[in-house]
N, C-alpha and C positions, 0 to 999 in steps of 0.2 A: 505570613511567611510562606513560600512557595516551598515544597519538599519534595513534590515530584513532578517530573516532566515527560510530559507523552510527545513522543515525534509521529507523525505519519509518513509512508513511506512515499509511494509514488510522486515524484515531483518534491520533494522533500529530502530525502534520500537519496535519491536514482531518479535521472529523468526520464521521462516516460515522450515516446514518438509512436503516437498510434499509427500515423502515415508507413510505418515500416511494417508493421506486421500486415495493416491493406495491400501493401507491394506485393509482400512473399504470398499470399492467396491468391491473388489478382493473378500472379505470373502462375498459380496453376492451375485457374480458372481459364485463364488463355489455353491454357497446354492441352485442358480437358474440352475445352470449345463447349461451356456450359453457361448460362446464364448468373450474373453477378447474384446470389442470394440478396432478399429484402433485407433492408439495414434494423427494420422494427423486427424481426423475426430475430436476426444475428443477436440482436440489441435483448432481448425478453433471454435466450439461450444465456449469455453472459452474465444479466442477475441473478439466474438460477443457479450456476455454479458458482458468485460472487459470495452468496448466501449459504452455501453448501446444501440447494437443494435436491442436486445431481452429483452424480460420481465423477471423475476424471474421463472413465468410459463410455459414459452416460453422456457426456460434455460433447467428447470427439464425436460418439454417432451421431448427436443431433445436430453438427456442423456438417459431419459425410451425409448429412440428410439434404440440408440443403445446398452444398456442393454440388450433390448426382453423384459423388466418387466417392470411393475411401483412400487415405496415405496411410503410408506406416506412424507408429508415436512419435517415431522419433522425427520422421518428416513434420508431420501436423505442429510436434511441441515444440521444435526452432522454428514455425514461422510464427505461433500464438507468440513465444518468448522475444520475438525479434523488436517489440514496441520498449522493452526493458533497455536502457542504455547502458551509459557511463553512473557511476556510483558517485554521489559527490562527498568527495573527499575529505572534503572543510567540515561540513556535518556530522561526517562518522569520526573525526580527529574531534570535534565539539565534545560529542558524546562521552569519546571516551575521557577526557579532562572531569567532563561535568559527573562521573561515574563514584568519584569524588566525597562530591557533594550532596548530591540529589539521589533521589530512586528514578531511573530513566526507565519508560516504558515504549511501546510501540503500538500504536493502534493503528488497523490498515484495512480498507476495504481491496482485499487480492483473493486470490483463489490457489489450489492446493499446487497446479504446476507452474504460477510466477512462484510461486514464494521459497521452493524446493530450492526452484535456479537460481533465484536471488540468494539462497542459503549456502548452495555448493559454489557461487561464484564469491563468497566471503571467505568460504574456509578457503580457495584457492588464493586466493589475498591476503594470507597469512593471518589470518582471524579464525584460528580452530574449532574453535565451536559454533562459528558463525555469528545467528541473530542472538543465539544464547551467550556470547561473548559481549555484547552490548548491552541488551536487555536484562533488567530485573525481571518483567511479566511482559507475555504478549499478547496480544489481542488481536485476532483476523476475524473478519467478517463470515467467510466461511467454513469457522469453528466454532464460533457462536451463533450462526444462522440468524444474524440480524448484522444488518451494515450501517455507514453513515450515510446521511446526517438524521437517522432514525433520533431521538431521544431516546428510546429505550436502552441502545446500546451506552452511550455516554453513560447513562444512570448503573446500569451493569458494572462499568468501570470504575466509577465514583463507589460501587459497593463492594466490590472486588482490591480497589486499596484501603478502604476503610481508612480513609481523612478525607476530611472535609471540603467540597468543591472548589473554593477560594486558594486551598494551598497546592492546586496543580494547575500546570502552567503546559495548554497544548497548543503543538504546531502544525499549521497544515497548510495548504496551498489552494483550498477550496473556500471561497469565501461561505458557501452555503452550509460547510462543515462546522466551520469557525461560527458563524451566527449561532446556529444549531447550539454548538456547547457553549456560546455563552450564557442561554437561557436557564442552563445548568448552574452557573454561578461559578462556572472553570476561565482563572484568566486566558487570553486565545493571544496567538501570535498569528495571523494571514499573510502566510510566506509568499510575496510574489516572485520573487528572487530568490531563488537556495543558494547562488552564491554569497546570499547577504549574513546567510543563516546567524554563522558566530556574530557578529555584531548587534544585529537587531536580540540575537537571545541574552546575549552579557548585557545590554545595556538593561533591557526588562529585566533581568535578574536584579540589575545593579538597584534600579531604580525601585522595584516592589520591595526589596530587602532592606532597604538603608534603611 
């Protein structure tokens, strides 16, 4: 019997357009007339802070590193936060029904300034405590300093609710993620669609429970 449910967020929750946040750098890389920084450079910065193994401060200089400029935070952190969308709605109305019944969790490979903004755009949306309004327990990759589709991390989690890999049930949009905790013995839902979310999760509810 399933008893708890872990969501992942990007692409599950909120959809994710990297194309936007490339826009908002791009337009001030133009501005500054400096060369696009390497994508495997940008790409190594970003695990480091995925992982929490840089500071938020730490983050921004080694992006004004390879910019050639510095912005202020609050420039820098609307164009990182600009790949963040629209919340999906159906998901987080899922949630709160299934709040119910299950123990809902959250497991997310994000970093310390999406996930703030993702938290002060909930409590703006009338959810006051925000992710603490949804969530029983949460899990981010850069407060655990291990991400998915690590195994280690999955196993942390499975130790951290104390039951049994079989009676959680996660969702995620990554199929490499999804593979990953099956190996675990965690039923997996591979969300290609988060519009579909409610359907595909009640009916697997429906069906491992009956």
């Amino acid at each position: 019997m399933i008893n708890t449910i872990i969501f992942d967020l990007g692409g599950v929750l909120i959809d994710i357009d990297y194309s936007k946040t490339k826009d908002k750098f791009k337009i001030l890389i133009d501005e500054f007339k400096t060369e696009i920084p390497s994508i495997s450079k940008i790409g190594e910065i970003n695990k480091k802070y995925e992982i929490g193994a840089i500071t938020d401060e730490e983050f921004r200089r080694l992006y004004y590193d390879c910019f050639g400029f510095s912005l202020s935070d609050i420039v820098f952190d609307f164009g990182w936060n600009a790949l963040l969308r629209d919340f999906n709605e159906t998901g987080i109305n899922l949630i709160k029904k299934l709040k119910k019944e299950y123990r809902i969790c959250l497991l997310s490979n994000t970093n310390n300034i999406h996930y703030k903004y993702c938290n002060k755009r909930l409590k703006d949306e009338n959810l006051a405590d925000g992710f603490n309004e949804l969530f029983d327990l949460i899990f981010l990759s850069y407060r655990l300093k291990m991400k998915k589709p690590d195994l280690s991390i999955y196993q942390h989690v499975i130790k951290e609710l104390n039951v049994l890999s079989n009676e959680i049930l996660l969702i995620d949009d990554l199929s490499v993620n999804t593979d990953a905790a099956k190996k675990t013995g965690m039923n997996i839902i591979h969300l290609t669609d988060n519009k579909t979310i409610e359907t595909e999760v009640l009916n697997f509810l429906q069906t491992c429970n009956s």
